[in-house]
MARLUMTOR-284494 format. One record per residue: x negated, y, z negated of N, C-alpha, C, O in turn; residue in one letter; residue number from 1. Coordinates in steps of 0.2 Angstrom, whole numbers. Each point is the difference from the previous one (the first is absolute). Example, Ala and Ser with C-alpha at 12.3 -4.5 7.8 and 13.67 -1.06 7.14 Angstrom:
% MARLUMTOR-284494
KOLGU    n.X    n.Y    n.Z   ca.X   ca.Y   ca.Z    c.X    c.Y    c.Z    o.X    o.Y    o.Z  res    n
KOLGU    -66    -28    -39      4      6      0     -4      6      0     -5     -1     -3    A    1
KOLGU      7      6      7     -4      6     -1      4      5     -3     -3      6     -1    S    2
% end
This chain:
% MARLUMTOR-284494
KOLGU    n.X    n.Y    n.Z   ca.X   ca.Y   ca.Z    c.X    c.Y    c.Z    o.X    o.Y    o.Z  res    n
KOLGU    -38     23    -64     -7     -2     -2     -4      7      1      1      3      6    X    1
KOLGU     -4     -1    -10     -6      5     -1     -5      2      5      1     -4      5    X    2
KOLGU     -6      9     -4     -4      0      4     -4     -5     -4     -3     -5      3    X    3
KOLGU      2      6    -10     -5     -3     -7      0     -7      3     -4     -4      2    X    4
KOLGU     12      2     -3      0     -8      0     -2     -1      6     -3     -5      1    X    5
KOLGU      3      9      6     -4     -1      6     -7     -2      0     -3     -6      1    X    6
KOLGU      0     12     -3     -7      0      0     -2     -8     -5     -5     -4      0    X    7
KOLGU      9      3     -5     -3     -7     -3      0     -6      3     -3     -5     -1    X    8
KOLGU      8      6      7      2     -7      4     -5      1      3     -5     -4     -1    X    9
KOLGU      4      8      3     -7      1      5     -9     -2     -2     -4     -2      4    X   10
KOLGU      4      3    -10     -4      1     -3     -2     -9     -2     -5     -3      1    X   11
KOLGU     11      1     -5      0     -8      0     -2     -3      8     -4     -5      0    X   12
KOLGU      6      6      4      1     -3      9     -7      1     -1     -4     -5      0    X   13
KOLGU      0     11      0     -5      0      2     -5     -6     -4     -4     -4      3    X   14
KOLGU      5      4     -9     -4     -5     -5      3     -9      2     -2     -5     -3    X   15
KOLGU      7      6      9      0     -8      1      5     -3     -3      0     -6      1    X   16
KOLGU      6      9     -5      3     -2     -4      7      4      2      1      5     -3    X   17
KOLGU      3     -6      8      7      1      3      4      3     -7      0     -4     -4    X   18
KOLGU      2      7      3      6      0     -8      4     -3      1      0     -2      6    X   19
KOLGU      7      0    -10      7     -2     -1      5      7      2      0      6     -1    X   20
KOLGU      3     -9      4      7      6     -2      5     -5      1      1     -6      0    X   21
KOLGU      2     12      0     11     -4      0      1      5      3     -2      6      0    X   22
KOLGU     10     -9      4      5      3      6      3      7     -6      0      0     -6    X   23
KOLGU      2      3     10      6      4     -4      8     -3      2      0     -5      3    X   24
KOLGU      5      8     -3      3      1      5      2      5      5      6      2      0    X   25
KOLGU    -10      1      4     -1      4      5     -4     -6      4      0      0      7    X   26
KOLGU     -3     -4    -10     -3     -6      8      4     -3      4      4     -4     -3    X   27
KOLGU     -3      6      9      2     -3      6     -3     -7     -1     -6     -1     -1    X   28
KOLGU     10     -4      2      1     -7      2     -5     -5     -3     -3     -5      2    X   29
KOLGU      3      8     -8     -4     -2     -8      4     -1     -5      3      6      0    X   30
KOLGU     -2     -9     -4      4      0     -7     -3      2     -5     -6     -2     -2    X   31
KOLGU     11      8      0     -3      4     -7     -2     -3     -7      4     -3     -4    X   32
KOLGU    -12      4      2     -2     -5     -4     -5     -5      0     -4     -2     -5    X   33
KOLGU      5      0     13     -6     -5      4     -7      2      2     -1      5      4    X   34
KOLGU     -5    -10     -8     -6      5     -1     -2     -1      6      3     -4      4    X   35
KOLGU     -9      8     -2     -6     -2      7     -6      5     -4      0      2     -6    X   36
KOLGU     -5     -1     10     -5      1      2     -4      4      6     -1     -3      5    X   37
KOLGU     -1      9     -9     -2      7      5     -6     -3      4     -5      0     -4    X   38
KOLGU      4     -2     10     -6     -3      4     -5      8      2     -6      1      0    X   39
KOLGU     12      4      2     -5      6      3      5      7      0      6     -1      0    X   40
KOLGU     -8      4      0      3      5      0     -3      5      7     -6      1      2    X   41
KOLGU     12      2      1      0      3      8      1      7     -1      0      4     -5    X   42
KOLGU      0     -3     12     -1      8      0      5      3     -3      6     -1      2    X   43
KOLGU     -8      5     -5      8      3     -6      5      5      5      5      3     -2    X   44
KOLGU     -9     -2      7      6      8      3      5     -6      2      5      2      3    X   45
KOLGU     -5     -9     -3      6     -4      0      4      1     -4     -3      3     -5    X   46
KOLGU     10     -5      5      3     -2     -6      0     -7     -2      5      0     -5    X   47
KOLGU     -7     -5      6     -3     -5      0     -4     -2     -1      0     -5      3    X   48
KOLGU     -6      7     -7     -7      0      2     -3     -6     -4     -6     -2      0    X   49
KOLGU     12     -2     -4     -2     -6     -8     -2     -5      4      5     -1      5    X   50
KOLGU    -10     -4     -4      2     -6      2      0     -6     -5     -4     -3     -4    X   51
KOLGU     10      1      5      0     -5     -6      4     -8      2      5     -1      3    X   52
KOLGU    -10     -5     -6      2     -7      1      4     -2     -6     -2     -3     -5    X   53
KOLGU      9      4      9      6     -3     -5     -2     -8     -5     -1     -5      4    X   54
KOLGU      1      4    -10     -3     -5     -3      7     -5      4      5      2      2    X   55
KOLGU    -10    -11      0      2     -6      5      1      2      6      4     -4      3    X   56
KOLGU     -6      9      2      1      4      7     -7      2      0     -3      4     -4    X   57
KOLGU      1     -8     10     -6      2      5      2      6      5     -5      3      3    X   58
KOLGU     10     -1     -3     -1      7      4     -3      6     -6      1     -1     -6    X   59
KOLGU     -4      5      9     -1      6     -2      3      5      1     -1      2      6    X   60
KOLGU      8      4     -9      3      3      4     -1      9     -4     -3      1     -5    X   61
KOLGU      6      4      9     -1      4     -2      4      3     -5      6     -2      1    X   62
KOLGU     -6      8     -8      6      2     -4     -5      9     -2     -6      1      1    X   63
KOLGU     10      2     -3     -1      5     -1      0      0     -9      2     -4     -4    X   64
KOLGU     -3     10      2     -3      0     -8      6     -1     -3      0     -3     -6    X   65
KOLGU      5      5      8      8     -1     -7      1     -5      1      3     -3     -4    X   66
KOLGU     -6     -2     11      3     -7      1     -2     -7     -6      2     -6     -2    X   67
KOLGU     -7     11      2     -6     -6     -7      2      3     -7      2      5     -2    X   68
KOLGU     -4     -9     -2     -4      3     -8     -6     -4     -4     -1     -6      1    X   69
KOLGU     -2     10     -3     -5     -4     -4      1     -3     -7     -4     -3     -4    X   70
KOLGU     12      4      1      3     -1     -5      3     -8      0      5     -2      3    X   71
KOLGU     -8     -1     -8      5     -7      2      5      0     -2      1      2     -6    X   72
KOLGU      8     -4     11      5      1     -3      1     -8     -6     -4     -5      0    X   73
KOLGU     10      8     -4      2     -4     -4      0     -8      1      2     -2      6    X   74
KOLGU     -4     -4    -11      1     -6      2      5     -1      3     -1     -4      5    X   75
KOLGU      8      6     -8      6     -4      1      2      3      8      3     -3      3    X   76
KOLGU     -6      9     -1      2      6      5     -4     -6      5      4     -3      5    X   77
KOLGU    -11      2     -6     -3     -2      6      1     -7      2     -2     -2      6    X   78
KOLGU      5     -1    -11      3     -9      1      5      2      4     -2     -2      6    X   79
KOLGU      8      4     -7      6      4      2     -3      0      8      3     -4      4    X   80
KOLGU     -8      7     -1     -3      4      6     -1     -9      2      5     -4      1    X   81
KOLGU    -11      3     -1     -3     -8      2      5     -3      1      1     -2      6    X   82
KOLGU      3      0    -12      5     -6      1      6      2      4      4     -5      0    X   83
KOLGU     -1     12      4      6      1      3     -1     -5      6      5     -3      2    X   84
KOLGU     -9      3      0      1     -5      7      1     -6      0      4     -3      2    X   85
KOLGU     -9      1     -7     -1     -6      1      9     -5     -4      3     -5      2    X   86
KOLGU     -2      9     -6      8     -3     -2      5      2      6      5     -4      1    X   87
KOLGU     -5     11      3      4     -1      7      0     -7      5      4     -2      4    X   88
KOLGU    -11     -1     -6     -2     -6      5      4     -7     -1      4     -4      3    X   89
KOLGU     -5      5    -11      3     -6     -3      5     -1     -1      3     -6      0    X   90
KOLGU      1     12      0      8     -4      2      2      0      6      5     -3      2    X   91
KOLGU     -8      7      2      0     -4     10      2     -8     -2      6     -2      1    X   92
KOLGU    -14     -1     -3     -3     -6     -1      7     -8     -4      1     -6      1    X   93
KOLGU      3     13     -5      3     -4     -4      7     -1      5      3     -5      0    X   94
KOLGU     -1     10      3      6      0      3     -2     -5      7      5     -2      3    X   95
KOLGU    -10      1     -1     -2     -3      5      0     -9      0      1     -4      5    X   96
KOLGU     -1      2    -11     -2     -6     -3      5     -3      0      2     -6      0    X   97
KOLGU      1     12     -1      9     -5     -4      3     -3      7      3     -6     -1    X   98
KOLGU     -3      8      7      2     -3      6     -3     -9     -3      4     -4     -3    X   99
KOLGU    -11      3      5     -3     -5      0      5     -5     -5      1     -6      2    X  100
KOLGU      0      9     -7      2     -4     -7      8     -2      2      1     -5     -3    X  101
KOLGU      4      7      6      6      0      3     -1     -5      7      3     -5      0    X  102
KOLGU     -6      6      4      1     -3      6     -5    -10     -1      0     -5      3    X  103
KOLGU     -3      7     -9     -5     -9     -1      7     -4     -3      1     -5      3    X  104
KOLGU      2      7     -6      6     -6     -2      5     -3      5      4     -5     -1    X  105
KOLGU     -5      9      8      4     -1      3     -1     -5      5      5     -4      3    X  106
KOLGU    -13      2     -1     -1     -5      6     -1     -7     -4     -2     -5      3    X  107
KOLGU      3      5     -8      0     -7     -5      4     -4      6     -3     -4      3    X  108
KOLGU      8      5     -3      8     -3      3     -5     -5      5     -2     -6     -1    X  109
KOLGU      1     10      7     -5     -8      4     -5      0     -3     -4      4      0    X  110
KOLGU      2    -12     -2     -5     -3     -1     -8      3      1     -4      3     -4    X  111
KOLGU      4     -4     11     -9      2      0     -1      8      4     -5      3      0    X  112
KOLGU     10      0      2      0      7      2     -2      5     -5     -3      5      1    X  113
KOLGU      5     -7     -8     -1      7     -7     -8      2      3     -2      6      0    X  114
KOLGU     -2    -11      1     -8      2      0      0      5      6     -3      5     -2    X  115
KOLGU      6     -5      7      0      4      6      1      7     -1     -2      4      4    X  116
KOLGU      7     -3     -8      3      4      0     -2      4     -7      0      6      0    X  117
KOLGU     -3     -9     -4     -5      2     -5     -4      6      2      2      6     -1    X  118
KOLGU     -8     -6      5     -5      4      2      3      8      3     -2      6      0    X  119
KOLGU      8     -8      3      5      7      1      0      7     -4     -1      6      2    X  120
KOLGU      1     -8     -9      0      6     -3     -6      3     -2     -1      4     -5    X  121
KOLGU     -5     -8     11     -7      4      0      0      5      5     -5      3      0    X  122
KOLGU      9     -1      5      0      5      4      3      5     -5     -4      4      1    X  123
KOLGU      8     -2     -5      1      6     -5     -4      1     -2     -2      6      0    X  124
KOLGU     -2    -13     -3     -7      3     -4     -3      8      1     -1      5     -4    X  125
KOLGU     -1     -7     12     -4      5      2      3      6      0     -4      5      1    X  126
KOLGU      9     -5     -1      6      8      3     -3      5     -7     -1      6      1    X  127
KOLGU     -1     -8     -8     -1      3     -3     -6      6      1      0      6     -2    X  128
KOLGU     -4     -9      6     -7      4      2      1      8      3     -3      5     -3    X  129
KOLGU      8     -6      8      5      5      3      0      5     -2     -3      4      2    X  130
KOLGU      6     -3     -7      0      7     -6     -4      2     -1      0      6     -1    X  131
KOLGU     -4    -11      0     -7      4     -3     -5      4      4     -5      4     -1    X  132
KOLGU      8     -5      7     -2      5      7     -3      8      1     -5      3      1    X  133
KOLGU     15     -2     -5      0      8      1     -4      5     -5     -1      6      1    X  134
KOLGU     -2    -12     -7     -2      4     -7    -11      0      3     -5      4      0    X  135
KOLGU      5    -11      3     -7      3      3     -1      5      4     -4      5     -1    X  136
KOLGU      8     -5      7      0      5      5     -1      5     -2     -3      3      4    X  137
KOLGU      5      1    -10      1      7     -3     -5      2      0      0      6      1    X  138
KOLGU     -6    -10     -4     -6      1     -1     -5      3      7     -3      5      0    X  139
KOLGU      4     -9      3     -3      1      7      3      7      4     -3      5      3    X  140
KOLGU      9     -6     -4      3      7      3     -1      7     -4      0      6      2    X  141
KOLGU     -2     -9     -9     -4      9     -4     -7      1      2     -2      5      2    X  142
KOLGU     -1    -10     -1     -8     -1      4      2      5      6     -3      5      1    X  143
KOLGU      8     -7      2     -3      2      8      3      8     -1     -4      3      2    X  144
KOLGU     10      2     -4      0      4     -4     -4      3     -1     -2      4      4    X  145
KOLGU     -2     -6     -9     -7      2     -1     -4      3      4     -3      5      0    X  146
KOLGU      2    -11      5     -5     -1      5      0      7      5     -4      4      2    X  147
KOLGU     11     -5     -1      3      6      5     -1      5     -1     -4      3      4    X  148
KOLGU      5      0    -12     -1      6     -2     -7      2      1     -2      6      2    X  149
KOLGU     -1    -10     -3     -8      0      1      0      3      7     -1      6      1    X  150
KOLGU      1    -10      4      0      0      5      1      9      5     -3      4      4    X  151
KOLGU     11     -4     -9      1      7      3     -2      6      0      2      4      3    X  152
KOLGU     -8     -3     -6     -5      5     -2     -3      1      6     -1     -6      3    X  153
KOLGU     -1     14      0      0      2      5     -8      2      0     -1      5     -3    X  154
KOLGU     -3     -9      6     -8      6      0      1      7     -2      5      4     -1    X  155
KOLGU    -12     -3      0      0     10      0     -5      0      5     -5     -3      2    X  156
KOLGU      9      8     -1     -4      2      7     -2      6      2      3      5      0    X  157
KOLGU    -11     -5      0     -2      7     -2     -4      4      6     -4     -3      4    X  158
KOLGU      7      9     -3     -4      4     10     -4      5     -4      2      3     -4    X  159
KOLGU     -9     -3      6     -5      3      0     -3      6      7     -4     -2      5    X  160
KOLGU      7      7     -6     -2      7      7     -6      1     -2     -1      3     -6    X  161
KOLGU     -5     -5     11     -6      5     -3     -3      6      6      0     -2      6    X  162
KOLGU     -1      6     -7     -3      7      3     -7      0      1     -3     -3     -4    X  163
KOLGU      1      6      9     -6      3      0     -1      7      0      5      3     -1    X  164
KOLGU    -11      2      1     -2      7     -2      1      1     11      1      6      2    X  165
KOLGU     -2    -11      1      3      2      6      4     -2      5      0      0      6    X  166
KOLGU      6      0    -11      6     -3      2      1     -4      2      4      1      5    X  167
KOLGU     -6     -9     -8      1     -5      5      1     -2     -7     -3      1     -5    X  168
KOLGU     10     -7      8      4     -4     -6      1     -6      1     -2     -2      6    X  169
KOLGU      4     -4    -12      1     -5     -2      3     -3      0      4      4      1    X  170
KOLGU      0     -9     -2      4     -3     -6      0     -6     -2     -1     -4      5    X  171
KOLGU      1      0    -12      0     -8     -2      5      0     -3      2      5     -2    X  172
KOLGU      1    -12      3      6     -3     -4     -1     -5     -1     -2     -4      4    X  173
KOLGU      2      3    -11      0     -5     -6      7     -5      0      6      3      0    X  174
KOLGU     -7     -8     -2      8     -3      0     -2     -4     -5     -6     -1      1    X  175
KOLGU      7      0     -7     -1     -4     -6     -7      3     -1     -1      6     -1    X  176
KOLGU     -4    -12      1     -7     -1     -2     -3      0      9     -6      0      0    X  177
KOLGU     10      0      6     -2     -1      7     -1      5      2      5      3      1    X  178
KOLGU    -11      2      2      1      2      4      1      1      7     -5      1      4    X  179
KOLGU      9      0     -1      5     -2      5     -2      6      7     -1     -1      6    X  180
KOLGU      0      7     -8     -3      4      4     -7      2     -2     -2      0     -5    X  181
KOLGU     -1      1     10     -7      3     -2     -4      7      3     -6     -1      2    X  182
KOLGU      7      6     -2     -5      4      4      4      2      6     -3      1      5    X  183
KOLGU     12      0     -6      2      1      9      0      8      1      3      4     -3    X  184
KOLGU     -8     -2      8     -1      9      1      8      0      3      3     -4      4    X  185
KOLGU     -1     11     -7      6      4      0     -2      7      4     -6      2      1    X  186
KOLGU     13      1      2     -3      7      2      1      5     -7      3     -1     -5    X  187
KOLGU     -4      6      7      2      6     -5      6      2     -1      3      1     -5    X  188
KOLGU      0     -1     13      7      2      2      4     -6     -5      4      3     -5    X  189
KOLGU     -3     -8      5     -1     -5     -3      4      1     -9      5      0     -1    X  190
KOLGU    -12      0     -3     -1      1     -4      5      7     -3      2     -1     -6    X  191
KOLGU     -2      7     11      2      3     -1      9     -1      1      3      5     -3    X  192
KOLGU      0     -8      5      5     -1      2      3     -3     -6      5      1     -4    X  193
KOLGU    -10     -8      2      3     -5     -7      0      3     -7      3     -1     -5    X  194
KOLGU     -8      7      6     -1      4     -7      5      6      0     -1      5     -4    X  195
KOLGU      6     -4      8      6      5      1      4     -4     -3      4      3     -4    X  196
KOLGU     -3    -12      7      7     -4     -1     -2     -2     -8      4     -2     -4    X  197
KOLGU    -10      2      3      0     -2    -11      2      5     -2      5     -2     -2    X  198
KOLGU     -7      8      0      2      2     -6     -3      9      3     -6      1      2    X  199
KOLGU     10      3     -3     -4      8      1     -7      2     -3     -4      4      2    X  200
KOLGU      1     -8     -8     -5      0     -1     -5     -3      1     -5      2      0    X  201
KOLGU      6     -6      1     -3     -5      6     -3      2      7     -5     -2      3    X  202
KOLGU     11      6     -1     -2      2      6     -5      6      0     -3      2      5    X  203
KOLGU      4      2    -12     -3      7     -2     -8     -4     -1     -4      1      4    X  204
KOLGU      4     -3     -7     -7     -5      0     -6     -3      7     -6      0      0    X  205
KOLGU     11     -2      5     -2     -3      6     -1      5      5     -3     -1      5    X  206
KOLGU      6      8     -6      1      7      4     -6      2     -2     -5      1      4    X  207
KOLGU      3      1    -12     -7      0      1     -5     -1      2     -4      4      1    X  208
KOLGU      3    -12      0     -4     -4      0     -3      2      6     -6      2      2    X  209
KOLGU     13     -3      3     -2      2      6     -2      5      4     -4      1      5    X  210
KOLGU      7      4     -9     -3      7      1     -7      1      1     -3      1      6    X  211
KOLGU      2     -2    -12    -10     -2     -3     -3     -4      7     -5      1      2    X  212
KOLGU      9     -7      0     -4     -5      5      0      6      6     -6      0      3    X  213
KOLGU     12      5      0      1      5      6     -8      4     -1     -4     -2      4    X  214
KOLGU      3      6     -9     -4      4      0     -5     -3      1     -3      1      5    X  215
KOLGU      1     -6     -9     -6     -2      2      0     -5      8     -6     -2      0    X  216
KOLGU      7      0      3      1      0      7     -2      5      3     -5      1      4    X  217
KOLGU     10      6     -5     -1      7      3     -7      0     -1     -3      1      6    X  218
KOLGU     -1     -1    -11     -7      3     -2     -5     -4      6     -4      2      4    X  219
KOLGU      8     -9     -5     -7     -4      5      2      2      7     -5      1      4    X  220
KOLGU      9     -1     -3      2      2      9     -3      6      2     -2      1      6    X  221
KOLGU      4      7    -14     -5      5      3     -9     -1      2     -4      3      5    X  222
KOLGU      2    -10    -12     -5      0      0     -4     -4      9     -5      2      4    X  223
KOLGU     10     -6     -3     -2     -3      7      0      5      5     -6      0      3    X  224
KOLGU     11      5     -2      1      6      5     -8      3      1     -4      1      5    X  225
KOLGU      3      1    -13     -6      3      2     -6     -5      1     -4      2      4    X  226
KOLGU      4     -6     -7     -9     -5      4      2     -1      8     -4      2      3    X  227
KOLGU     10     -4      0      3      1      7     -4      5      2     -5     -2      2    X  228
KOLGU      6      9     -3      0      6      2     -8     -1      0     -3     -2      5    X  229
KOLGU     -1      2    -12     -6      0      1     -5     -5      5     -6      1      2    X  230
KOLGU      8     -7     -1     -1     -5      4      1      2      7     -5     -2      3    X  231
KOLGU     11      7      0     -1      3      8     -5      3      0     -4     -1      4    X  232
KOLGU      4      7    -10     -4      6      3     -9     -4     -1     -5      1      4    X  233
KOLGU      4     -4     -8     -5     -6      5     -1     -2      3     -6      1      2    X  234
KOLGU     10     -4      0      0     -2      9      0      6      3     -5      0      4    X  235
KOLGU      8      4     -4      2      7      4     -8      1      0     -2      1      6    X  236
KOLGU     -4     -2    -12     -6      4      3     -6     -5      2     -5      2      3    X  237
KOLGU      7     -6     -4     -4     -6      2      2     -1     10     -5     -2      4    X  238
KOLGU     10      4     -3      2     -1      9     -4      6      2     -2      0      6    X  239
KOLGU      2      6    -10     -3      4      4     -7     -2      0     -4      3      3    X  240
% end
C-alpha cells in the first residue's frame, strides 16, 4: 500500500467513512481475500500503525501496509477466502453424525430403552464447537501482539544543563511529556566532570563556560577587597 493510498484512508476516516480493504497474504491470522475496514490509523514509527475491523469480528486489530489492499481481489479468489472455514467445519459436522445414525438402530432390540438411549448422541453434538476454538483464539492473540508492540516503546527522555554568567548551574529531565526533575542546583566541579565523560567537545564548550564564570568571580572578590579596605580606613578615622 502507497503513502497516496495512505493519505486517502485517511482522508475518508476523517469525513466519517471508514474505507474497505482486503487481507493480502502477508496477514497474520487472517485469510487472504477477507474484507474489513480502516477504523483509525496509528503512529506510523510502528510497523503496525493500520487499525482495521475484520468484516463479522468485533475486535479491532493491528496490520501494517503490505498486510492490506485497497484493490478488491477476484470473485472466484475471494469466495475461495470466506468459504475455506466454513466447509472445514462441515465435514467435522458430517463425520460426527454418522456415529448418531449407526448406534439408533441398535437400542430398538429392547422395547422402551431405544428412547433412553436416543438423546446420547447429543453429547457429540456439542464436541463440534471445540475446533472452532483455536481459529478464534488467533485473533485475540494478534491483538495482544499488537498491543505489546505498542507497549514496548520506551519514553524519550530529554536532560536539560542550564548555566548562569556566575557560575551557578541546573538540571531538568523530561520523561515523555513529564517533567520528572525540576531546577536541581549542581556544582561546577560537577558539571565539569559529566562534560569530560560526553563527548571532548562538550567538555571544550563547558571549560569555557566556566572559565568566563572564574574570572568573573575573580573581578567581584577584587572588587569586595577593595570596598573592605575602604570601609577600615573609615573606621580607622572615625576612631581617631
Amino acid at each position: 500500500m502507497s503513502d497516496t493510498e495512505i493519505q486517502q484512508i485517511a482522508t475518508e476516516i476523517a469525513g466519517g467513512r471508514p474505507p474497505m480493504v482486503w487481507f493480502t497474504a502477508a496477514a497474520v491470522g487472517v485469510p487472504e481475500g477477507r474484507s474489513g475496514k480502516v477504523v483509525e490509523i496509528g503512529d506510523r514509527s510502528e510497523s503496525d500503525f493500520l487499525r482495521v475491523k475484520p468484516t463479522g469480528s468485533k475486535d479491532v486489530l493491528s496490520f501494517s501496509p503490505t498486510e492490506v489492499t485497497l484493490t478488491k481481489p477476484p470473485r472466484d479468489k475471494a469466495a475461495t477466502a470466506s468459504s475455506a472455514q466454513p466447509k472445514s467445519t462441515t465435514r467435522k459436522e458430517a463425520i460426527v453424525t454418522q456415529p448418531s445414525t449407526l448406534t439408533s438402530p441398535a437400542p430398538p432390540a429392547p422395547s422402551p430403552t431405544p428412547t433412553a438411549a436416543a438423546p446420547k448422541p447429543v453429547a457429540p453434538a456439542t464436541e463440534p464447537a471445540k475446533p472452532a476454538a483455536p481459529a478464534g483464539a488467533a485473533k485475540p492473540a494478534a491483538k495482544t501482539t499488537a498491543a505489546a508492540r505498542t507497549k514496548a516503546k520506551a519514553p524519550e527522555v530529554t536532560v536539560t544543563l542550564t548555566g548562569t554568567a556566575d557560575g551557578e548551574w541546573s538540571v531538568e529531565v523530561v520523561s515523555g511529556k513529564k517533567k520528572t526533575v525540576r531546577g536541581l542546583p549542581v556544582t561546577s566541579s560537577a558539571v565539569a566532570q559529566a562534560a569530560k565523560v560526553l563527548h571532548p567537545e562538550v567538555a571544550e564548550v563547558v571549560a569555557g563556560i566556566l572559565e568566563a564564570a572564574r574570572v568573573v568571580q575573580e573581578s567581584k572578590v577584587q572588587q569586595l577587597q577593595a570596598e573592605l579596605e575602604e570601609a577600615r580606613r573609615l573606621l580607622d578615622e572615625l576612631s581617631d
